[in-house]
C-alpha positions in Angstrom: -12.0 -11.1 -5.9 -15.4 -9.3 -4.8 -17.0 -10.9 -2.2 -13.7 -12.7 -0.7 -12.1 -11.7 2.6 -8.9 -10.0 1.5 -5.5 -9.4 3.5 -2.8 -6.4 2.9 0.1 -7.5 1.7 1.7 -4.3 0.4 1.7 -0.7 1.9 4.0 1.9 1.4 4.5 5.7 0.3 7.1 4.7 -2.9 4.6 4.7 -5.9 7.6 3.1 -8.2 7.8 0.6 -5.2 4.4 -0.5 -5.5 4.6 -0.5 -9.7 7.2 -3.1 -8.8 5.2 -5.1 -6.5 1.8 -5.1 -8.8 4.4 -6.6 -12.0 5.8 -9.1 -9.5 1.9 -10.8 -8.8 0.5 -10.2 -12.1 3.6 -12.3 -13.7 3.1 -15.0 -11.1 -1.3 -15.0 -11.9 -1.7 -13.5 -8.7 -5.4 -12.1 -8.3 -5.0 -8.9 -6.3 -6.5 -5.5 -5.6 -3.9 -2.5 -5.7 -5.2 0.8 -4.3 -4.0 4.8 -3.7 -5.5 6.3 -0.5 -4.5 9.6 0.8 -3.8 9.7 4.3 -6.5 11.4 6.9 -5.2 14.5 8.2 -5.0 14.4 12.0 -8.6 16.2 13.9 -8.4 19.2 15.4 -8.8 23.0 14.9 -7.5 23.7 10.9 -7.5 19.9 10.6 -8.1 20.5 7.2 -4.7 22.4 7.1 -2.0 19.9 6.1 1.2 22.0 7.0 3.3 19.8 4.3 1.2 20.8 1.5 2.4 24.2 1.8 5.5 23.7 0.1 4.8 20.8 -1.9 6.1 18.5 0.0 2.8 16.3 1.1 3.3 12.8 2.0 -0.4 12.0 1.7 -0.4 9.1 -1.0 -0.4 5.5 0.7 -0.7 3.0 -2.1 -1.5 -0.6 -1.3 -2.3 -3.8 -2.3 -4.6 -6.1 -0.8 -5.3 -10.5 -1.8 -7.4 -12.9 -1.2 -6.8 -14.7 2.1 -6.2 -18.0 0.6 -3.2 -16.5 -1.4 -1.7 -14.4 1.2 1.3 -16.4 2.1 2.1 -17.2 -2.1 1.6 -13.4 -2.6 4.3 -12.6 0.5 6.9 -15.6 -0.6 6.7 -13.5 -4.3 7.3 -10.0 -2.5 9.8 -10.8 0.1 13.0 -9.2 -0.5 12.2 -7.9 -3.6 10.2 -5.1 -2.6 9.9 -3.0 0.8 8.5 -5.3 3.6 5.2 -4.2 5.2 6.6 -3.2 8.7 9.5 -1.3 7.5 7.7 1.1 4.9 7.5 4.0 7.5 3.5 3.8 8.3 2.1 2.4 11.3 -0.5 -0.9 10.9 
């Protein structure tokens, strides 16, 4: 997959979610690239300072998963309905 233009086809904040969603493509032979990112915290004065960390309730983790364009539309046919859709997972595109 280096070199090839990739597309997301998964994003979401549910970690077993995304467990789910990596199985589902790696039955089928799909080539794909999963990832965990933590989320920026917004700029400012104390922008370091993420107030949900305090109490151990940080939403930071956005795990992913990204394919190659040419299997985009195989990879979402495999997803859909069996995992969260895209749009609905709570985090803006």
């Amino acid at each position: 997959m280096l070199g090839l233009r990739q597309s997301m086809v998964y994003r979401s904040r549910d970690k077993e979610d995304w467990m789910c969603a990596r199985g589902l493509l790696e039955e089928q032979g799909i080539a794909h690239k999963p990832s965990e990112k933590e989320e920026m915290p917004m700029g400012g004065c104390g922008a370091k300072i993420q107030p949900g960390n305090f109490w151990g309730k940080s939403r930071g983790r956005i795990f992913c998963i990204e394919v190659a364009l040419e299997l985009k539309e195989k990879a979402e046919r495999i997803l859909q309905g069996k995992v969260l859709p895209v749009r609905e997972c709570g985090i803006r595109l």
